[in-house]
DOMIGU-477490 format. One line per 4 residues: their letters; for each residue y, z, x of C-alpha. Coordinates in nm, 4 decimals. Layout:
BEGIN
a = Y:Z:X  ... .
//
This chain:
BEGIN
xxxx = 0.0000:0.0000:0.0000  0.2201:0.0981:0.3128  0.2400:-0.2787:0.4417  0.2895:-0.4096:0.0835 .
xxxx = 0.6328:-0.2029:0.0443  0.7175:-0.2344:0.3863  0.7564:-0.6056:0.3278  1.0533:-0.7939:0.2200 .
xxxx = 0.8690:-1.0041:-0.0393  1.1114:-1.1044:-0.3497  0.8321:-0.9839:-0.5492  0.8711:-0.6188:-0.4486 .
xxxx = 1.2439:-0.7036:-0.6504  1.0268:-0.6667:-0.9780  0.7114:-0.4947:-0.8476  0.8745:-0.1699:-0.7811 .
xxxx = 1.1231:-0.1455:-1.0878  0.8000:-0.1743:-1.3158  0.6785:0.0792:-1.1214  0.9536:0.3225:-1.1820 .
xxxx = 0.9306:0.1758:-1.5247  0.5637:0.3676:-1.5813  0.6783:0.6232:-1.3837  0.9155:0.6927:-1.7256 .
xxxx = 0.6193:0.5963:-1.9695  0.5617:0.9607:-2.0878  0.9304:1.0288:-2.0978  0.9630:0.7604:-2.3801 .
xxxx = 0.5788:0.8662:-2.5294  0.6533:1.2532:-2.5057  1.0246:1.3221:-2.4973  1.0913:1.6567:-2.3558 .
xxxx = 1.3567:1.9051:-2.4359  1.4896:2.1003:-2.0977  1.8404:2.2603:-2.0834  1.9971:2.1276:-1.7899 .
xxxx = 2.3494:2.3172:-1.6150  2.5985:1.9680:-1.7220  2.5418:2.0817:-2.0751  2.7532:2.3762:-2.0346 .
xxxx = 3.0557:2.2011:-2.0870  3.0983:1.8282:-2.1224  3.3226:1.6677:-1.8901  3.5829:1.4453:-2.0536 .
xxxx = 3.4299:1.1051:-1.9697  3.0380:1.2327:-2.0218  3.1210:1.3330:-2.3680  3.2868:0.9761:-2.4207 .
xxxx = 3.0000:0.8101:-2.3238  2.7567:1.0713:-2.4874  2.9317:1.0789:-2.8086  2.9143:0.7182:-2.8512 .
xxxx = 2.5087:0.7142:-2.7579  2.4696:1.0184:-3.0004  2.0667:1.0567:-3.0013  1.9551:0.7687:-2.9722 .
xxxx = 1.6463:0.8694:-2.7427  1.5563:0.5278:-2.6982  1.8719:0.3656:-2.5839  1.9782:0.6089:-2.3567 .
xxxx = 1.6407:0.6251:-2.1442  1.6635:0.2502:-2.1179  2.0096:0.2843:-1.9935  1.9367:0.5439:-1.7284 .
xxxx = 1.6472:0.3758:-1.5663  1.7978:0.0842:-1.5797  2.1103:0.2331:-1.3685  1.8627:0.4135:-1.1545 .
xxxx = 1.6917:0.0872:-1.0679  2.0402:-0.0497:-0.9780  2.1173:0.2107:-0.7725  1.7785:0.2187:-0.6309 .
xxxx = 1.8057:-0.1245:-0.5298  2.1840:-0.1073:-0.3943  1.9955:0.1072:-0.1187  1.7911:-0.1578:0.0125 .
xxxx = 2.1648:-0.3925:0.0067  2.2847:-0.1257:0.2351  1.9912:-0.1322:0.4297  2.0143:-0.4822:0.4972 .
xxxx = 2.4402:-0.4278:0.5309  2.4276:-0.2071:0.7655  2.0958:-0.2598:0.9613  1.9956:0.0839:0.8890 .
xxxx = 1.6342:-0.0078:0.9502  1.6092:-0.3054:1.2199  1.4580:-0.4763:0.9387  1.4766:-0.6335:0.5719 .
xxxx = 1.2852:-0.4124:0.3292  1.2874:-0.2872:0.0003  1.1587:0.0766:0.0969  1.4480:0.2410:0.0345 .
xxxx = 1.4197:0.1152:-0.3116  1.0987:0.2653:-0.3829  1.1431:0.6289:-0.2028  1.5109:0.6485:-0.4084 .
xxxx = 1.3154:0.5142:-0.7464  0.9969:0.7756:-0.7296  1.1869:1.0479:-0.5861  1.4576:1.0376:-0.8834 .
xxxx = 1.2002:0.9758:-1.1317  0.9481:1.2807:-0.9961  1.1236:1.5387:-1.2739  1.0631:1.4824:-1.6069 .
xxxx = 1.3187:1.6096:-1.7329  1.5885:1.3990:-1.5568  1.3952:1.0884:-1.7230  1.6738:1.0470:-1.9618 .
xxxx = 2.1145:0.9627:-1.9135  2.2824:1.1870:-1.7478  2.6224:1.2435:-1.6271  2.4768:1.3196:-1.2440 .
xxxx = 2.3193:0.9884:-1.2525  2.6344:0.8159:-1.3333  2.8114:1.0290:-1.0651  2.5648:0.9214:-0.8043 .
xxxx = 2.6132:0.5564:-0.8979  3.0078:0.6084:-0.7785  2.8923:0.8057:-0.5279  2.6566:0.5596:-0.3751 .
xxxx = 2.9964:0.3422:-0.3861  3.2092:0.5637:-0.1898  2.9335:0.5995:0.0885  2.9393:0.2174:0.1352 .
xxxx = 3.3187:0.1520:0.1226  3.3029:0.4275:0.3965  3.0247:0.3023:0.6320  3.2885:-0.0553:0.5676 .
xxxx = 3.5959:0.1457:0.7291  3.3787:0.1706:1.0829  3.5788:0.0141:1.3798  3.8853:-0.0244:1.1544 .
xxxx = 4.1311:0.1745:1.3072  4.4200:0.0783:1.1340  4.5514:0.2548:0.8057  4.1992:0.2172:0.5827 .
xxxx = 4.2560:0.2351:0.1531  3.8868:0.2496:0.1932  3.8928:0.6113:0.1897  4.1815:0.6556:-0.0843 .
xxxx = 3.9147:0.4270:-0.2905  3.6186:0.6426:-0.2082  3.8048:0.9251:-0.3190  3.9029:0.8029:-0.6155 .
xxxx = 3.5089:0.7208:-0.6759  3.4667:1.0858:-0.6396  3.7381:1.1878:-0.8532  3.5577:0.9849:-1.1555 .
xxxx = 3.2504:1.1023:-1.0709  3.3561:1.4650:-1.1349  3.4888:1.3282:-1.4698  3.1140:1.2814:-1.6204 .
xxxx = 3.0148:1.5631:-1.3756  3.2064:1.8440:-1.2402  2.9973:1.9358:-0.9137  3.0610:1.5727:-0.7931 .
xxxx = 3.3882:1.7304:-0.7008  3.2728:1.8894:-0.4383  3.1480:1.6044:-0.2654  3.5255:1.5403:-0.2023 .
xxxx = 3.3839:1.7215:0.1227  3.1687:1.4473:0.2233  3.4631:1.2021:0.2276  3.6413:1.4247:0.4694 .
xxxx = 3.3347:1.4481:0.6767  3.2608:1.0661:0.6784  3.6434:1.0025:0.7729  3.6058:1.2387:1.0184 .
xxxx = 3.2883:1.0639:1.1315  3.3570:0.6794:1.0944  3.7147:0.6346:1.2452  3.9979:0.8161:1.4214 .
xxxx = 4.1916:0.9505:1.1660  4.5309:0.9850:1.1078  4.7364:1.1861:0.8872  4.8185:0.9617:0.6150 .
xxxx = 4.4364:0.8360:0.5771  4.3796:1.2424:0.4750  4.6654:1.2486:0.2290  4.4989:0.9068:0.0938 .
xxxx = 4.2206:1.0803:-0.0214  4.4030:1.4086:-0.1732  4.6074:1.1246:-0.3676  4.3289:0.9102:-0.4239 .
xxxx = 4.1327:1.2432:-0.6038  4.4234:1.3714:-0.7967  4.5177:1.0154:-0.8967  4.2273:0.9997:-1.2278 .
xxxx = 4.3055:1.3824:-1.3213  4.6981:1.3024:-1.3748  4.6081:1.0013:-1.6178  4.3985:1.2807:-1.8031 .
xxxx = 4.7281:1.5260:-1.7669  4.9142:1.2417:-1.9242  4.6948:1.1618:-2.2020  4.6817:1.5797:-2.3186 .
xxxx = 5.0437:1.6032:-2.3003  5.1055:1.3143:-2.4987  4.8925:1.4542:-2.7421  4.9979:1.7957:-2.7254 .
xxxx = 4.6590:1.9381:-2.6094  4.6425:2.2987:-2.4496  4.6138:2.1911:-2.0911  4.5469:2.5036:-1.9425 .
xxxx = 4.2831:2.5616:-2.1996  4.1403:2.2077:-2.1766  4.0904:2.2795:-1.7933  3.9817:2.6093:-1.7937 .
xxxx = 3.6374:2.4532:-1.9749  3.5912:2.3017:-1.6988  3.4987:2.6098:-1.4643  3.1959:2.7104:-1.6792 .
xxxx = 3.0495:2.4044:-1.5036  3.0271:2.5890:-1.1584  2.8901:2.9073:-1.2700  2.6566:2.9808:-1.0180 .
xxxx = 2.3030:2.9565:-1.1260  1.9814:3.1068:-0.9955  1.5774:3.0576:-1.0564  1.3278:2.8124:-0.9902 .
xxxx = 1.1014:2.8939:-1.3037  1.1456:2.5405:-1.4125  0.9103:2.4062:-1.1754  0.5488:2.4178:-1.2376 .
xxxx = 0.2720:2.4281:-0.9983  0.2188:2.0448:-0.9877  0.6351:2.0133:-0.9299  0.6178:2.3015:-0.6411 .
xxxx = 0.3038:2.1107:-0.4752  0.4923:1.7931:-0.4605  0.8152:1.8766:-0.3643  0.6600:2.1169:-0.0479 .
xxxx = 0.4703:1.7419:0.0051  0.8018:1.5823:0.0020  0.9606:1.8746:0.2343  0.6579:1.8026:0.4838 .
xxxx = 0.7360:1.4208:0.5030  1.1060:1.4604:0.5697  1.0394:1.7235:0.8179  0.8169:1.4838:0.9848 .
xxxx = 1.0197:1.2294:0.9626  1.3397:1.4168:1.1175  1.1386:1.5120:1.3924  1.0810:1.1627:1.4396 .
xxxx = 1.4331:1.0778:1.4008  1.5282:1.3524:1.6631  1.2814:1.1966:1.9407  1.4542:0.8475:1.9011 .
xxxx = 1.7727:0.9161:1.7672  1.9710:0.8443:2.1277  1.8100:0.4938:2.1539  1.9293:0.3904:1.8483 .
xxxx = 2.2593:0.1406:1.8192  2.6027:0.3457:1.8321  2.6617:0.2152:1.4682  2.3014:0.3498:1.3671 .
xxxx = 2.3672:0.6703:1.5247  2.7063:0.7205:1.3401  2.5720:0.6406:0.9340  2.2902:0.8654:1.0274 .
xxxx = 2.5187:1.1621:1.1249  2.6883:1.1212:0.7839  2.3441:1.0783:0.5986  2.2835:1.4206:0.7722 .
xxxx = 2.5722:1.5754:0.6324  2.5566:1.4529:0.2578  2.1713:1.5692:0.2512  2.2842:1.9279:0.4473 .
xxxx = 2.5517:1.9680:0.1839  2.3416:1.8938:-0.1162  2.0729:2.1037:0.0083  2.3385:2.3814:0.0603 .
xxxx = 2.4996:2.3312:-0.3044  2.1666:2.3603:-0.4553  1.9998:2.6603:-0.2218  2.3116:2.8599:-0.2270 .
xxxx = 2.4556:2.8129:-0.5863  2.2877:2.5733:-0.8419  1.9703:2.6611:-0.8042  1.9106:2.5273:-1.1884 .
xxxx = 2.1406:2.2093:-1.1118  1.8144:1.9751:-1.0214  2.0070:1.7013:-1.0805  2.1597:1.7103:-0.7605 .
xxxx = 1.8197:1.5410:-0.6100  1.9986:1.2336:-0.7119  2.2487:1.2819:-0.4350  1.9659:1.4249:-0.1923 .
xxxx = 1.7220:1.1651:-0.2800  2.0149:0.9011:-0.0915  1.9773:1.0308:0.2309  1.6069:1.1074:0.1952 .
xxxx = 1.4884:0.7430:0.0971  1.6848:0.5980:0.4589  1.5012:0.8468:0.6542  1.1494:0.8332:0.5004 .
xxxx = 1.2223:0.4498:0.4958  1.2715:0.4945:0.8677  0.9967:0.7062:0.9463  0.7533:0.4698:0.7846 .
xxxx = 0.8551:0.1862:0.9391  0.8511:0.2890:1.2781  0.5407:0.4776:1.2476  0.3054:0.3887:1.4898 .
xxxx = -0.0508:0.4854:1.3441  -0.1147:0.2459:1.0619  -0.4107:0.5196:0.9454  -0.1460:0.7635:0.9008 .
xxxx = 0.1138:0.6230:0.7846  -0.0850:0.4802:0.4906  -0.2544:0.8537:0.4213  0.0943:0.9670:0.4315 .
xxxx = 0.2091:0.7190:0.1755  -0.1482:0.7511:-0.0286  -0.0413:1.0939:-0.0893  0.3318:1.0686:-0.1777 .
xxxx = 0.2423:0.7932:-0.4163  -0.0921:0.9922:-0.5845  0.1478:1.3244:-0.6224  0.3635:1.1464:-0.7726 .
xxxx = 0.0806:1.0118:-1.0408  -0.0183:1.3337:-1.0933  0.3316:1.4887:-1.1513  0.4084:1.2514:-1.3926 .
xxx = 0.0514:1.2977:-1.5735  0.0593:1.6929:-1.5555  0.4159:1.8140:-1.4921 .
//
């Protein structure tokens, strides 16, 4: 299965969003009902859009996978963008796809998934702004991506951080590219200003909904057995696989070197959002999940024993049958 996925084939293009597809089958045959952290309070732009899809179970699962296919496969245009992985392939795809899909109860629309698709955006009009070192509007757009983001979901917010971190990372940065991005992240939240006092809405009220949204949450009773087996699985591999990373990580191209750093970061931040406050908020693996799929994708490619590296994938790809069957 390894060298099938590891392949470029324009087949994979339909192969692996039917597979996600199945991957969702019970979802649509067995809906469940979970109580996820975003429905504390609806951000302004979520309840739009959720308002206007009302309950519609149907249409809004086909609308999330199909985003999370998008997104899924927007990974593999980086890939080839950026030259991530010396080589054209359509893993990414797959490790974003399963990974997102591996909790059943994010197998419906949600505002994180929507976030993550702008998020995705702002990682790629940063890894663009490499070498420029002139004034870049790449990172005033990026924040603006964020700044929407937190609009259908309030944590995105805080991945204002990451935009600091990749301009930090990417190019030499001067003053006015960091009051870009403070402009760039207010800029959405004054329209919404404008719009309440026009209508004579109680702004401080309005607002003050909005900090419900980062009430710190803690537990992991949500997960089952099956979920706890497959995620330690999926903690192994990327272990592995940044050990791997480590050993070759100075032989790799400057440019490599650099988007990896800031992969680094977004997955270290996630993980330390979700470990230290939102413990509930699983929805976050959507932002993890980026990071994850380049270095899996990575690992598997370079891998050297064709034995293991197709037991190591046999296993990812059977947990992730039995997850969906059992979870």
């Amino acid at each position: 299965m390894l060298k099938l996925f590891k392949g470029s084939q324009p087949a994979l293009i339909i192969i692996i969003p039917l597979l996600t597809g199945l991957i969702w089958l019970k979802s649509f045959l067995q809906p469940t009902e979970f109580e996820l952290t975003y429905d504390l309070y609806e951000m302004p732009l979520w309840d739009i859009l959720n308002t206007f899809l009302g309950n519609n179970v149907i249409i809004r699962k086909i609308s999330a996978i199909i985003l999370l296919i998008v997104n899924a496969l927007w990974l593999s245009r980086i890939n080839t963008k950026f030259i991530l992985v010396k080589a054209r392939t359509y893993l990414p795809t797959l490790f974003y796809g399963f990974i997102c899909s591996s909790f059943l109860p994010l197998q419906d629309l949600n505002p994180a998934l929507i976030a993550v698709t702008l998020f995705i955006q702002a990682v790629n009009l940063m890894f663009e702004s490499y070498k420029e070192e002139k004034l870049s509007y790449k990172y005033f757009e990026s924040a603006l991506l964020i700044s929407c983001a937190s609009l259908f979901y309030a944590p995105a917010a805080l991945f204002m951080v990451i935009v600091w971190i990749g301009l930090s990372i990417l190019k030499t940065p001067r003053w006015r590219d960091w009051i870009f991005t403070i402009i760039g992240f207010i800029f959405p939240y004054i329209f919404i200003l404008t719009i309440l006092y026009f209508t004579d809405t109680d702004i401080p009220g309005y607002f003050s909904n909005f900090i419900v949204n980062f009430k710190i949450t803690r537990g992991f009773d949500y997960l089952g057995s099956v979920e706890i087996i497959y995620f330690s699985f999926l903690l192994l591999l990327i272990l592995v696989a940044s050990g791997t990373m480590i050993g070759v990580y100075q032989g790799l191209k400057i440019y490599a070197r650099i988007y990896y750093r800031v992969f680094f970061w977004i997955f270290l931040f996630t993980m330390g959002i979700f470990f230290g406050l939102y413990n509930r908020s699983f929805e976050l693996i959507y932002f993890s999940a980026l990071p994850v799929s380049y270095l899996l994708t990575f690992y598997f490619y370079s891998i050297r024993s064709r034995l293991i590296g197709e037991i190591l994938f046999s296993i990812f790809i059977g947990l992730i049958i039995v997850v969906e069957v059992m979870g």
